[in-house]
C-alpha positions as CSV (number, residue, x, y, z in Angstrom):
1,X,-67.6,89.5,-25.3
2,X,-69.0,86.2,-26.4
3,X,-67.9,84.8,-29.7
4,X,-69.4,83.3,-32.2
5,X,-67.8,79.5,-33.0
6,X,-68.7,77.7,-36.4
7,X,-70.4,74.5,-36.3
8,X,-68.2,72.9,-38.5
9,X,-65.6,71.8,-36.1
10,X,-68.5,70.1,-33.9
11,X,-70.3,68.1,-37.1
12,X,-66.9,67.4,-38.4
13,X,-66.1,66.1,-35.0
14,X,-69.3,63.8,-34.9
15,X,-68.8,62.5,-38.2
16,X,-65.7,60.6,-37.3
17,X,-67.9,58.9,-34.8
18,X,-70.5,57.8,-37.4
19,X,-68.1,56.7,-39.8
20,X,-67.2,53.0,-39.6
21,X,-63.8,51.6,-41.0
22,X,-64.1,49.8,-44.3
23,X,-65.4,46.0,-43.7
24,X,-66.5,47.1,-40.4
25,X,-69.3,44.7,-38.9
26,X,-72.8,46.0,-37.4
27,X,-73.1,44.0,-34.0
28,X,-76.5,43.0,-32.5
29,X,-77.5,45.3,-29.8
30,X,-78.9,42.2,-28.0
31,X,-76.3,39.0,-28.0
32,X,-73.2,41.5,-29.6
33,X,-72.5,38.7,-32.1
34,X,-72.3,39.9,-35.8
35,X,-75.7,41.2,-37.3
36,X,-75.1,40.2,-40.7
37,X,-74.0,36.6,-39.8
38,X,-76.8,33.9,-40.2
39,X,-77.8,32.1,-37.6
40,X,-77.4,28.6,-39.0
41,X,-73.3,29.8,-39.4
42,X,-73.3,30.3,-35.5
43,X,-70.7,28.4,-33.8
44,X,-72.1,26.6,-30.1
45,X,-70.3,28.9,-28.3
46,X,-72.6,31.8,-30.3
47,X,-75.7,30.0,-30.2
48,X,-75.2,29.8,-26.4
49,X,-74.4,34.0,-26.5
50,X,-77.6,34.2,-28.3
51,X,-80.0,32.7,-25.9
52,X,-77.9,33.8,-22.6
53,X,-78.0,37.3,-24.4
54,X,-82.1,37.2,-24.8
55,X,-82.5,35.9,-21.7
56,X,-80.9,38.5,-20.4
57,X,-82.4,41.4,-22.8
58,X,-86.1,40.1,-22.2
59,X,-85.5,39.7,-18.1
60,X,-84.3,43.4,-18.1
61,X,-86.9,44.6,-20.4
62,X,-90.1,42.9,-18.8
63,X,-90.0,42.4,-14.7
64,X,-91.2,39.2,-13.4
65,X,-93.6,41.1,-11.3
66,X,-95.2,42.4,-14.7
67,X,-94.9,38.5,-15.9
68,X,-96.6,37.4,-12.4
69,X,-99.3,40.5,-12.5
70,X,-100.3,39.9,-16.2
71,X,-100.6,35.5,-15.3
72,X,-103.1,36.7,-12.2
73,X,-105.0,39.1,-13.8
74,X,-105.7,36.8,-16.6
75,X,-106.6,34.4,-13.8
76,X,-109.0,36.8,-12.4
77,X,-110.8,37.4,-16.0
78,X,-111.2,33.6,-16.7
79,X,-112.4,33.1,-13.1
80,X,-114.4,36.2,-12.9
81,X,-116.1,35.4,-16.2
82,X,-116.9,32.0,-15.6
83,X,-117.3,31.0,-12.2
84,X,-118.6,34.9,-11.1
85,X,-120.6,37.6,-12.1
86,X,-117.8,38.9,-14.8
87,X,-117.5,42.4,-13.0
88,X,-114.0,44.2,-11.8
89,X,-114.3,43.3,-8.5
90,X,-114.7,39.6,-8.6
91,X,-111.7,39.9,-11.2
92,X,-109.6,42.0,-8.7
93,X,-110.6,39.3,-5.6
94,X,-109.1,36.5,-7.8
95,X,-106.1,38.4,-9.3
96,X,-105.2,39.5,-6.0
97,X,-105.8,35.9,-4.5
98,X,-103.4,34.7,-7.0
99,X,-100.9,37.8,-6.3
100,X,-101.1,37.3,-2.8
101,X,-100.3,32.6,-3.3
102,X,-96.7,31.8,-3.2
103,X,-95.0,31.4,-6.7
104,X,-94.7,28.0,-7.9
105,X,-91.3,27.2,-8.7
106,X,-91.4,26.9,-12.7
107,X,-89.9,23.4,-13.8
108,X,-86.7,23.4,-15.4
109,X,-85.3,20.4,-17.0
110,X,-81.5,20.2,-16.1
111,X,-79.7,20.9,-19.0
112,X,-76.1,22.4,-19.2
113,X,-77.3,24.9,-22.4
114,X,-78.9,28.0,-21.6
115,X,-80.7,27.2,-25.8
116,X,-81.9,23.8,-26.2
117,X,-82.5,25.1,-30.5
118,X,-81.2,23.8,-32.7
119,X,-80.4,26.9,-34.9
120,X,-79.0,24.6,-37.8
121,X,-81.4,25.1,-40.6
122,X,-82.5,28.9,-39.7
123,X,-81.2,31.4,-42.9
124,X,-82.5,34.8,-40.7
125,X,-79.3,36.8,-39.8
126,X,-78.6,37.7,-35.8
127,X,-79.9,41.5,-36.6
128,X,-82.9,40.1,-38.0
129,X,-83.4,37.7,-35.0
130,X,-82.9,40.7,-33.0
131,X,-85.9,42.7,-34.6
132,X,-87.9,39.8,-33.7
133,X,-86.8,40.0,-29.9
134,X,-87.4,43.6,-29.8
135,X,-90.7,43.2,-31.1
136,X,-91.5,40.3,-29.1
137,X,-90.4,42.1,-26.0
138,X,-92.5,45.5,-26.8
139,X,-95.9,43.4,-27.8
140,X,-95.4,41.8,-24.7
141,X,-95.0,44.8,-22.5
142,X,-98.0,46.0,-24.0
143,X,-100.3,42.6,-23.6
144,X,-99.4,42.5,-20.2
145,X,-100.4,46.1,-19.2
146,X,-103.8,45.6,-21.5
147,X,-104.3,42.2,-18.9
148,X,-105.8,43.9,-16.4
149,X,-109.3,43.8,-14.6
150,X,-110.0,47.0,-15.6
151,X,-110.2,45.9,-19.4
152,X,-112.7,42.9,-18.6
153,X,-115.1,44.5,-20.8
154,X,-113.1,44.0,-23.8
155,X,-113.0,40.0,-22.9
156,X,-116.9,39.1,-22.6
157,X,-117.6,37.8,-25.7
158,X,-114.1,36.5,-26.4
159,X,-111.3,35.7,-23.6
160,X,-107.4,36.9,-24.0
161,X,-105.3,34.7,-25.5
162,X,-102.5,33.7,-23.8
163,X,-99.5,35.8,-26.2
164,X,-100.0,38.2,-29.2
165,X,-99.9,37.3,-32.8
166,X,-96.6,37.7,-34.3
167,X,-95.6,41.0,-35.9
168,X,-94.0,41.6,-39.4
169,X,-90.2,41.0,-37.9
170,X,-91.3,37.7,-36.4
171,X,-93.0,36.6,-39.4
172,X,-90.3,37.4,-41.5
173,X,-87.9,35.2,-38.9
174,X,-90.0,32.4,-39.3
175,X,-90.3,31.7,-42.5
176,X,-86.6,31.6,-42.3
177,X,-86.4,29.3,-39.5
178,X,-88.2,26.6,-39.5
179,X,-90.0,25.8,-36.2
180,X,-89.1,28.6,-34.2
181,X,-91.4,30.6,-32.2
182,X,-90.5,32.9,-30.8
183,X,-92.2,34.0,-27.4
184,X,-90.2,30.7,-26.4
185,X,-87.2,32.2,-26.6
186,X,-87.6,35.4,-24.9
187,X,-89.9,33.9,-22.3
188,X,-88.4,30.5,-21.7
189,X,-85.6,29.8,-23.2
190,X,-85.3,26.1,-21.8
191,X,-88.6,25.5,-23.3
192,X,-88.0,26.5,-26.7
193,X,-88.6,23.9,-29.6
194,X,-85.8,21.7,-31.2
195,X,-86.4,21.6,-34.8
């Protein structure tokens, strides 16, 4: 005999989980600092949690082997378009010349902070920053597969350029924070502008 149990109990159930306490906090997904805190009101110790934290985030959501794969094949469509014939197989040659070079060691300055911004006068909250990242991160993703020889076509009359236009988060963030730009900060940290 199989019995027939009210929903109820189960929605009841899952609505304790969905309900926060009163003054509860929304944390960032990304760093786990408060979303609703501004930037600028970061302590050093947060700013640091920040950029660690999207380090982190961007390193786990884009490979290096996607980072290194994208960099050749836009070798291979400069060099195939200029110096070559501008077909696929020229661009393959030189993408897979570049793939097959040992990496370069990227320079670092030494510097004992992860975040060499100066966060001071940015009024964007840490959820907003996060939207950014995200959005950063999946335009990205999607440049990087669209870099490929296969696509040379779409690059005759007018070559790649070397990151996509910011989105709506982005554009929001930096109006509110002067200087920032932000495939610096989820591709390089070290590099990112001081303001």
């Amino acid at each position: 005999m199989i019995t027939k149990l009210s929903p109820l109990p189960l929605v009841a159930l899952l609505g304790l989980f969905a309900c926060k306490e009163d003054g509860a906090t929304a944390h960032s997904t990304i760093s786990d600092l408060p979303a609703n805190k501004k930037v600028s009101e970061l302590s050093a110790a947060e700013q640091e949690q920040l950029c660690e934290a999207t380090a982190t985030y961007s390193a786990h959501e884009i490979e290096a082997d996607e980072i290194r794969r994208a960099v050749c094949s836009l070798q291979g469509i400069v060099l195939s378009s200029t110096l070559h014939d501008g077909s696929v197989d020229a661009c393959i040659t030189a993408r897979d010349e570049c793939l097959a070079a040992p990496e370069k060691p990227a320079h670092v300055e030494s510097d004992d902070r992860t975040c060499a911004i100066d966060w001071s006068t940015c009024k964007t909250t840490v959820g907003e920053l996060d939207a950014c990242i995200e959005e950063v991160v999946t335009e990205l993703k999607s440049f990087y597969m669209e870099l490929d020889c296969g696509n040379i076509g779409k690059y005759k009359d007018e070559m790649p350029s070397k990151e996509p236009e910011p989105g709506e988060a982005c554009r929001r963030v930096q109006t509110q924070c002067p200087g920032f730009v932000p495939g610096d900060l989820v591709s390089n940290p070290q590099a990112a502008p001081t303001s």
